[in-house]
Backbone atoms as SQL, in Angstrom:
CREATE TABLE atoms (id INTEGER PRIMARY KEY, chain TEXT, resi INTEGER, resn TEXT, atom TEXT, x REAL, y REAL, z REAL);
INSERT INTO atoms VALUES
  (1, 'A', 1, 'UNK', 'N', 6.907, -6.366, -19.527),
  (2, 'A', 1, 'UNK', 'CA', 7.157, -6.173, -18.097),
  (3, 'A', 1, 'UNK', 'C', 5.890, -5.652, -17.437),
  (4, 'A', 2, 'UNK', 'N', 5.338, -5.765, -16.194),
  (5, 'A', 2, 'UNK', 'CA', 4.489, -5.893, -15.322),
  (6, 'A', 2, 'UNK', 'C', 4.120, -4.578, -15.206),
  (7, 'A', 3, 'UNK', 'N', 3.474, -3.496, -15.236),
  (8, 'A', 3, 'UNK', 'CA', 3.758, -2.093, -14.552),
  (9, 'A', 3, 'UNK', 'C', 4.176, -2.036, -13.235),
  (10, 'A', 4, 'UNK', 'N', 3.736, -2.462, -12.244),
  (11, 'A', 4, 'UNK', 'CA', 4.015, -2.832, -10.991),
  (12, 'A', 4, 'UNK', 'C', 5.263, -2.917, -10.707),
  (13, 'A', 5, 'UNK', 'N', 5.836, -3.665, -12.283),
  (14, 'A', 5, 'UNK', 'CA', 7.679, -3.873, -11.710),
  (15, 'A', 5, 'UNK', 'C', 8.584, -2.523, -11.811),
  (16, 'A', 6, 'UNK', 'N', 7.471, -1.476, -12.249),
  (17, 'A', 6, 'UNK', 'CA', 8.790, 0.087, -13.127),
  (18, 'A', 6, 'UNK', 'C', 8.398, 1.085, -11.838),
  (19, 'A', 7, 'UNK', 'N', 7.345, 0.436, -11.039),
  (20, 'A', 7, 'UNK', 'CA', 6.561, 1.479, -10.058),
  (21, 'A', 7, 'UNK', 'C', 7.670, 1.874, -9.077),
  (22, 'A', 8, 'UNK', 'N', 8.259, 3.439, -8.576),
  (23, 'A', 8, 'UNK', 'CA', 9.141, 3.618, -7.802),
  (24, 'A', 8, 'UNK', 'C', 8.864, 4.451, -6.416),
  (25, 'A', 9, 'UNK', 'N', 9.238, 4.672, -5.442),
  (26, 'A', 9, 'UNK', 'CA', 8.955, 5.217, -4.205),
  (27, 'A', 9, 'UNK', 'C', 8.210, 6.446, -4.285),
  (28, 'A', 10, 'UNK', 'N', 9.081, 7.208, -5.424),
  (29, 'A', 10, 'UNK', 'CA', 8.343, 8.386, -5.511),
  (30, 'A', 10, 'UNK', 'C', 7.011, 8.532, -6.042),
  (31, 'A', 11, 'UNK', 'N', 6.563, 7.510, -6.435),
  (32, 'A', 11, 'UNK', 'CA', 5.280, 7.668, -7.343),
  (33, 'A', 11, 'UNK', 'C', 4.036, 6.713, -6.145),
  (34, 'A', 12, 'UNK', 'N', 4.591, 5.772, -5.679),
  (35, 'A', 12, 'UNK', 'CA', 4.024, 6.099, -4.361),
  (36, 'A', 12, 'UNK', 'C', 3.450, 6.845, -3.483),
  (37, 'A', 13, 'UNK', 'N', 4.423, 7.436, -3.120),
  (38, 'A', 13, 'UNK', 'CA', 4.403, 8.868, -2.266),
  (39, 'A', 13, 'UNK', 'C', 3.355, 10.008, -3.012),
  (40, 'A', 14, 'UNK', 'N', 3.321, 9.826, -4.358),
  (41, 'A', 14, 'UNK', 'CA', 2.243, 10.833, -5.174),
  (42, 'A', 14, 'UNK', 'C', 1.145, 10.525, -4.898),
  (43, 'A', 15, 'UNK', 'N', 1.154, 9.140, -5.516),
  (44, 'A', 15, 'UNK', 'CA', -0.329, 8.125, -5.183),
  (45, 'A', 15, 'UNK', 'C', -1.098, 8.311, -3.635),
  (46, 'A', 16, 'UNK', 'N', -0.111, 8.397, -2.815),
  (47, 'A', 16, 'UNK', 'CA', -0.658, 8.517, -1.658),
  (48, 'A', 16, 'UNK', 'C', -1.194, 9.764, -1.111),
  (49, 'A', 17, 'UNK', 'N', -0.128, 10.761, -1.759),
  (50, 'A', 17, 'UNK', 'CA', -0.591, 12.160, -1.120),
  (51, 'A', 17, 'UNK', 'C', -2.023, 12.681, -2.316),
  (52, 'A', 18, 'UNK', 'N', -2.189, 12.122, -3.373),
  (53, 'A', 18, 'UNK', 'CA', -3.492, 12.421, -3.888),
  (54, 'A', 18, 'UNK', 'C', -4.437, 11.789, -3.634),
  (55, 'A', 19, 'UNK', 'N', -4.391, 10.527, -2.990),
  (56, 'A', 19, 'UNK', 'CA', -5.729, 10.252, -2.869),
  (57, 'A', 19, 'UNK', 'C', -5.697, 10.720, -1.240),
  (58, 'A', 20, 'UNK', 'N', -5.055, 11.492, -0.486),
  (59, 'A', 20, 'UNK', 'CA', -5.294, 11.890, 1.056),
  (60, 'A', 20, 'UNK', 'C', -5.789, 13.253, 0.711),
  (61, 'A', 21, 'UNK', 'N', -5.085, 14.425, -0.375),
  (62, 'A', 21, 'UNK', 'CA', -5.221, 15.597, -0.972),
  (63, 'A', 21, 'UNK', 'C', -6.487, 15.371, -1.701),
  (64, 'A', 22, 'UNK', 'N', -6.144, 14.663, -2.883),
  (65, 'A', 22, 'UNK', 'CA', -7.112, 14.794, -3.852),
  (66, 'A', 22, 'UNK', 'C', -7.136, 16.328, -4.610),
  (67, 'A', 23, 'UNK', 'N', -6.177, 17.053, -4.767),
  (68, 'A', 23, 'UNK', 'CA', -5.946, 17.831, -5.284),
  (69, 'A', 23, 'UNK', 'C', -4.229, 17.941, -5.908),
  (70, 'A', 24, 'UNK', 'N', -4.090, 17.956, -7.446),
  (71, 'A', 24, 'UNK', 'CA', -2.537, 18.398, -7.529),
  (72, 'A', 24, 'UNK', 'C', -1.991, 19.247, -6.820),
  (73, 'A', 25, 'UNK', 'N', -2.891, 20.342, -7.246),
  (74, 'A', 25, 'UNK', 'CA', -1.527, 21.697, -6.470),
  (75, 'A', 25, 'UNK', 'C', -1.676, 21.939, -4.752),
  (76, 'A', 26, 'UNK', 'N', -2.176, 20.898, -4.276),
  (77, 'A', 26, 'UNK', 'CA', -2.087, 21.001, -2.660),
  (78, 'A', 26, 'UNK', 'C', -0.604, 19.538, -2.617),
  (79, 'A', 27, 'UNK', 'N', -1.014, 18.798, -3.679),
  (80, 'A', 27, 'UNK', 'CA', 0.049, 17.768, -3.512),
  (81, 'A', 27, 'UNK', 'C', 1.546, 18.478, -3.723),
  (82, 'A', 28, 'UNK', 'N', 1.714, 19.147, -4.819),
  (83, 'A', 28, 'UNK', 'CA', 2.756, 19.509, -5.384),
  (84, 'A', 28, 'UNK', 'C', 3.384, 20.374, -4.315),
  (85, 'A', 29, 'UNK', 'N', 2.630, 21.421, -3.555),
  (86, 'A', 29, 'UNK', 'CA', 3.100, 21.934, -2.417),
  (87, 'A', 29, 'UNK', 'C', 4.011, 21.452, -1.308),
  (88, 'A', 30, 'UNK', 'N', 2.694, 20.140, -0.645),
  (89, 'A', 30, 'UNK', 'CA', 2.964, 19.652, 0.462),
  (90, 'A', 30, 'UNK', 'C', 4.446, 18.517, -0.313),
  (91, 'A', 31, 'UNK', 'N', 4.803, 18.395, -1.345),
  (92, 'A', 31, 'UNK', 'CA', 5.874, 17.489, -2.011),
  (93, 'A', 31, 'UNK', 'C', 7.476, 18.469, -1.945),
  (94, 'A', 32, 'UNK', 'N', 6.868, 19.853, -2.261),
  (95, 'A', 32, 'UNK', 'CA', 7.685, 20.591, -2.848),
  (96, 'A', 32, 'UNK', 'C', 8.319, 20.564, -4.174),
  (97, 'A', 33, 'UNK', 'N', 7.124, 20.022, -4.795),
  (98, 'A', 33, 'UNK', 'CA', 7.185, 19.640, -6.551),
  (99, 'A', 33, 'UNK', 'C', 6.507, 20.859, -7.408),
  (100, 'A', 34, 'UNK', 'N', 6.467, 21.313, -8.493),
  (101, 'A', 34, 'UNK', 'CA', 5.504, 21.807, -9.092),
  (102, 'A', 34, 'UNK', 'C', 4.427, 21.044, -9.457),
  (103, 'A', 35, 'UNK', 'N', 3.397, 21.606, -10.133),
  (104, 'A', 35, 'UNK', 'CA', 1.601, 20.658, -10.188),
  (105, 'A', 35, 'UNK', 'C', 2.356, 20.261, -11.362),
  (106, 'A', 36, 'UNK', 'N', 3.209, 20.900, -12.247),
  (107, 'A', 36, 'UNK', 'CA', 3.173, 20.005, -13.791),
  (108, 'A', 36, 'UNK', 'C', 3.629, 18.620, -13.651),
  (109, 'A', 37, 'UNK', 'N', 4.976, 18.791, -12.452),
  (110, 'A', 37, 'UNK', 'CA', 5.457, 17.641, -11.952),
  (111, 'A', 37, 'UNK', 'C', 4.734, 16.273, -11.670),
  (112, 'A', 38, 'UNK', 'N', 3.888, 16.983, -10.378),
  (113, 'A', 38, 'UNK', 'CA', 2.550, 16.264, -10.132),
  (114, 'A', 38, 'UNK', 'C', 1.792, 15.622, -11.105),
  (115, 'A', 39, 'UNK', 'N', 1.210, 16.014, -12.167),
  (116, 'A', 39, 'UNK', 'CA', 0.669, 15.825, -13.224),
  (117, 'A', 39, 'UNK', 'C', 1.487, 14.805, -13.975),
  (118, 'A', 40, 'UNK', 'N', 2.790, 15.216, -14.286),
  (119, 'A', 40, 'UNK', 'CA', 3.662, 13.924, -15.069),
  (120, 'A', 40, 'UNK', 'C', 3.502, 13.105, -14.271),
  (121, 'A', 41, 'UNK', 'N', 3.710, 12.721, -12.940),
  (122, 'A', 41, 'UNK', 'CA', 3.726, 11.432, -12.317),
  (123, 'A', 41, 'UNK', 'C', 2.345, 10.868, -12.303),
  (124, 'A', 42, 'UNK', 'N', 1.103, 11.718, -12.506),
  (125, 'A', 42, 'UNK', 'CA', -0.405, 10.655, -12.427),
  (126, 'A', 42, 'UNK', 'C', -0.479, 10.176, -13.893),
  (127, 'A', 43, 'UNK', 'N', 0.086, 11.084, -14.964),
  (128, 'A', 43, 'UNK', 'CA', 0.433, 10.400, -16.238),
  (129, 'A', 43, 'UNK', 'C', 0.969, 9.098, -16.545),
  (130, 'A', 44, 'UNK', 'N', 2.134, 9.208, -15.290),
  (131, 'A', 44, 'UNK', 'CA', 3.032, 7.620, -15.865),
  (132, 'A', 44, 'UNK', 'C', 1.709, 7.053, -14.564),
  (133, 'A', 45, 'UNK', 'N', 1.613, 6.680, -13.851),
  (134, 'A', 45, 'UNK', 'CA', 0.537, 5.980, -12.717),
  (135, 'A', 45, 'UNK', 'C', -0.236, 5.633, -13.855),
  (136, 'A', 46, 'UNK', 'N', -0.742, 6.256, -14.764),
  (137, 'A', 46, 'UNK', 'CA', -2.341, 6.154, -15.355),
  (138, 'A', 46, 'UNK', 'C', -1.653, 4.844, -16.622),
  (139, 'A', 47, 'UNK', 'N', -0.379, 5.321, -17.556),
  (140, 'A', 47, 'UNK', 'CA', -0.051, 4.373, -17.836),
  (141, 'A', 47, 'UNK', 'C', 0.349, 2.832, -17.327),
  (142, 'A', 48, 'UNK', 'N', 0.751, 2.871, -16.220),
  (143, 'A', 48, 'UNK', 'CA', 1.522, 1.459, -15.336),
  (144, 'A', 48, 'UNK', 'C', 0.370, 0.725, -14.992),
  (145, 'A', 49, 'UNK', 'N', -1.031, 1.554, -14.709),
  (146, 'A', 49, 'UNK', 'CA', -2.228, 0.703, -13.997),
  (147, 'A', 49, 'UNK', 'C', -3.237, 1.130, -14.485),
  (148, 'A', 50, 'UNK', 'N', -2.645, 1.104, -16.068),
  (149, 'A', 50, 'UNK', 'CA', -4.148, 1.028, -17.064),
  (150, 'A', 50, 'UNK', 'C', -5.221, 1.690, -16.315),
  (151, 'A', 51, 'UNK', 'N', -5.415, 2.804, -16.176),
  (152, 'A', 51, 'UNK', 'CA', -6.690, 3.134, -15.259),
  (153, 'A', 51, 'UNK', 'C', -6.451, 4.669, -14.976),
  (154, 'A', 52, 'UNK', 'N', -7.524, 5.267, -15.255),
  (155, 'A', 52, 'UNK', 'CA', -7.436, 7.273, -14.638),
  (156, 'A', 52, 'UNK', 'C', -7.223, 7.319, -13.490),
  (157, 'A', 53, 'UNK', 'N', -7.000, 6.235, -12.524),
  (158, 'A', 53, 'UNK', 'CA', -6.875, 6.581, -10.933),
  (159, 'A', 53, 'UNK', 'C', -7.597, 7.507, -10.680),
  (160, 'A', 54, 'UNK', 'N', -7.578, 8.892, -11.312),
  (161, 'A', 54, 'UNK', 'CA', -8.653, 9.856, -10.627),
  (162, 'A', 54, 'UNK', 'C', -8.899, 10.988, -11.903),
  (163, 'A', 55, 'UNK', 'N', -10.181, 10.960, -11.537),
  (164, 'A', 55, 'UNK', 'CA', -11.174, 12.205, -12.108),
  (165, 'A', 55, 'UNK', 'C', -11.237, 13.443, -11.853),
  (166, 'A', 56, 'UNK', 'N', -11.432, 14.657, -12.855),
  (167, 'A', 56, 'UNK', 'CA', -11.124, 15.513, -12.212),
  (168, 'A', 56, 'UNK', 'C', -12.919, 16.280, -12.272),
  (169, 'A', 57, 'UNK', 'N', -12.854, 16.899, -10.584),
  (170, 'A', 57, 'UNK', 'CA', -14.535, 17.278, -10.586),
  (171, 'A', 57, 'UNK', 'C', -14.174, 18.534, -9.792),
  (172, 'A', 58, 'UNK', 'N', -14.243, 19.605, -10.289),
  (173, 'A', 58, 'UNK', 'CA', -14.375, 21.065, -10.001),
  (174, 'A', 58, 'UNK', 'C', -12.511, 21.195, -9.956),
  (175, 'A', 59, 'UNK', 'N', -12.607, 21.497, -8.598),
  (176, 'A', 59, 'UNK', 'CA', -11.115, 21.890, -8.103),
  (177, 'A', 59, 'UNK', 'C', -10.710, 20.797, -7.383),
  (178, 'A', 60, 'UNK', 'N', -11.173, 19.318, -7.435),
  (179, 'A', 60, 'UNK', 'CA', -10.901, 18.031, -6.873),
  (180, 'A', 60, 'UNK', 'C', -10.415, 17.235, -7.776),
  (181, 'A', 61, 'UNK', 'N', -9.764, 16.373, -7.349),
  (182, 'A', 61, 'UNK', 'CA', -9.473, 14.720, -8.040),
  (183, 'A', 61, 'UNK', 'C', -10.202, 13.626, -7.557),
  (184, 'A', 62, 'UNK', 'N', -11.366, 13.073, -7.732),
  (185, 'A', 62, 'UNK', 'CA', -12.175, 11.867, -7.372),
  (186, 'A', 62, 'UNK', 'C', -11.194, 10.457, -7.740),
  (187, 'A', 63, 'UNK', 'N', -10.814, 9.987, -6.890),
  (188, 'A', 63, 'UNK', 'CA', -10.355, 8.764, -6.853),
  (189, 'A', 63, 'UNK', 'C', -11.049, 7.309, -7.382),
  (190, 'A', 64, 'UNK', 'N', -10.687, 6.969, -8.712),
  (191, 'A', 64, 'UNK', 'CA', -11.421, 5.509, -9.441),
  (192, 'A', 64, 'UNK', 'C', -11.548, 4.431, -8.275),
  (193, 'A', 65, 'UNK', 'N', -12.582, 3.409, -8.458),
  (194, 'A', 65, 'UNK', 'CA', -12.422, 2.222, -7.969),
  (195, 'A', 65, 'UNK', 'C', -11.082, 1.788, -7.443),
  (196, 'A', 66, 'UNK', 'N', -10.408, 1.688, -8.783),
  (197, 'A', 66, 'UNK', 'CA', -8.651, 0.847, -8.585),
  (198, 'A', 66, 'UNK', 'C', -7.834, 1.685, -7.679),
  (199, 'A', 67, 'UNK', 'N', -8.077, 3.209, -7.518),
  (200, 'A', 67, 'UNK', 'CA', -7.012, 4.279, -6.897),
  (201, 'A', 67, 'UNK', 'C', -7.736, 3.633, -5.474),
  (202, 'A', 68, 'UNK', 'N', -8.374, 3.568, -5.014),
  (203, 'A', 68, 'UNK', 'CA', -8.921, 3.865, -3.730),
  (204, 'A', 68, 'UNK', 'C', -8.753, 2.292, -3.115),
  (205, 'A', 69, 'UNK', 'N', -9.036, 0.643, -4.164),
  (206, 'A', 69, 'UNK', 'CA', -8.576, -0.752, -3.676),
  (207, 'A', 69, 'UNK', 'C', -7.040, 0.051, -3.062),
  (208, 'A', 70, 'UNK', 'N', -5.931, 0.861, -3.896),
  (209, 'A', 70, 'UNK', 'CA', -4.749, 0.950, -3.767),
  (210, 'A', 70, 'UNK', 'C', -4.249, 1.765, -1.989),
  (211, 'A', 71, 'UNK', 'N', -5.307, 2.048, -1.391),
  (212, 'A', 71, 'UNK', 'CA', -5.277, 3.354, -0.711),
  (213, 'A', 71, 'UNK', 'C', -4.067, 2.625, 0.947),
  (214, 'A', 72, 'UNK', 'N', -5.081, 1.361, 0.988),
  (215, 'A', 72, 'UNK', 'CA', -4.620, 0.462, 2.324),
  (216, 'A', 72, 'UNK', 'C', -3.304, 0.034, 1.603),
  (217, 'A', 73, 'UNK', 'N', -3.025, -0.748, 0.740),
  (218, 'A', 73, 'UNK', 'CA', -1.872, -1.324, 0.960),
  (219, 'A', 73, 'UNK', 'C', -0.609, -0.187, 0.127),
  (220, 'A', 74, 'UNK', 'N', -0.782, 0.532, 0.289),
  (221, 'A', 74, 'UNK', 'CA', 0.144, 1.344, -0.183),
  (222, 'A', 74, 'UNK', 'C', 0.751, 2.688, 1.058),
  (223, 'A', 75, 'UNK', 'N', -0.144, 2.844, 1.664),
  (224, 'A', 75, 'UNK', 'CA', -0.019, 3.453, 3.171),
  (225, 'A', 75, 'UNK', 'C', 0.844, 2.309, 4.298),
  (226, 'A', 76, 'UNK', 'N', 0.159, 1.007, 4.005),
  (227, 'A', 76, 'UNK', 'CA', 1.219, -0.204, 4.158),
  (228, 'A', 76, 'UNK', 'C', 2.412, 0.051, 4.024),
  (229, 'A', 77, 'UNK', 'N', 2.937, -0.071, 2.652),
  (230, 'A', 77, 'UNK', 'CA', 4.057, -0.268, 2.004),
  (231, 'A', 77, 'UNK', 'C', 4.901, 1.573, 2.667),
  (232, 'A', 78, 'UNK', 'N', 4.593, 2.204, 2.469),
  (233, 'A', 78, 'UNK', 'CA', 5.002, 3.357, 3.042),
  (234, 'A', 78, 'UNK', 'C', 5.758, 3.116, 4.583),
  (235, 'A', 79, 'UNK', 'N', 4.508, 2.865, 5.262),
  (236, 'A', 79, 'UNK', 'CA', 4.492, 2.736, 6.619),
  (237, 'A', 79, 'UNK', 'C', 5.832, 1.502, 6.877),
  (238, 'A', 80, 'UNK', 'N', 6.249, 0.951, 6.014),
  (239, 'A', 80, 'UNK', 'CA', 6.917, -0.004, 6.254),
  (240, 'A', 80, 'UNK', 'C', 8.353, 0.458, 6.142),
  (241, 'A', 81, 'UNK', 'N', 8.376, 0.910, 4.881),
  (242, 'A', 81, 'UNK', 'CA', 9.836, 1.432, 4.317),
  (243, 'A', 81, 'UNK', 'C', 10.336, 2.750, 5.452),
  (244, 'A', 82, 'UNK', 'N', 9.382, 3.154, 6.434),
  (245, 'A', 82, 'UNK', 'CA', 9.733, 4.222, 6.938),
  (246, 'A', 82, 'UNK', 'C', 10.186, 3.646, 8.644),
  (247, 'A', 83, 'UNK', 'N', 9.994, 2.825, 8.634),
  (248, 'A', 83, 'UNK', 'CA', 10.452, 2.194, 10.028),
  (249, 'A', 83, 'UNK', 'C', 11.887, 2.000, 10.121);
């Protein structure tokens, strides 16, 4: 199966608020998740799209190549489901 096909709203919504954050525990906040939470969901992300999505550099998350192609059409897909 596809990763793409197991991908769910909520992990979306992660994807999106870290690469706008770029930090877990500002994500986990603004979610009302804990960071471990946070952390399990860039875990399964990192599995579904083969790829670290993001690096970690001091007290930041640097966003990979593939996280950042993802940035437009996923703010898309958001923007859509919320209408």
């Amino acid at each position: 199966m596809n990763g793409i096909n197991r991908l769910d709203i909520k992990q979306l919504r992660v994807l999106q608020a870290l690469l706008d954050l770029k930090n877990l525990s500002k994500v986990a906040r603004k979610m009302g998740l804990t960071q471990q939470a946070i952390s399990e969901q860039l875990r399964k992300l990192r599995d579904l799209f083969d790829d670290r999505l993001f690096i970690r550099q001091g007290n930041s998350m640097v966003p990979t190549p593939k996280a950042l192609s993802m940035q437009q059409p996923i703010n898309d897909i958001l923007d859509l489901l919320q209408k």
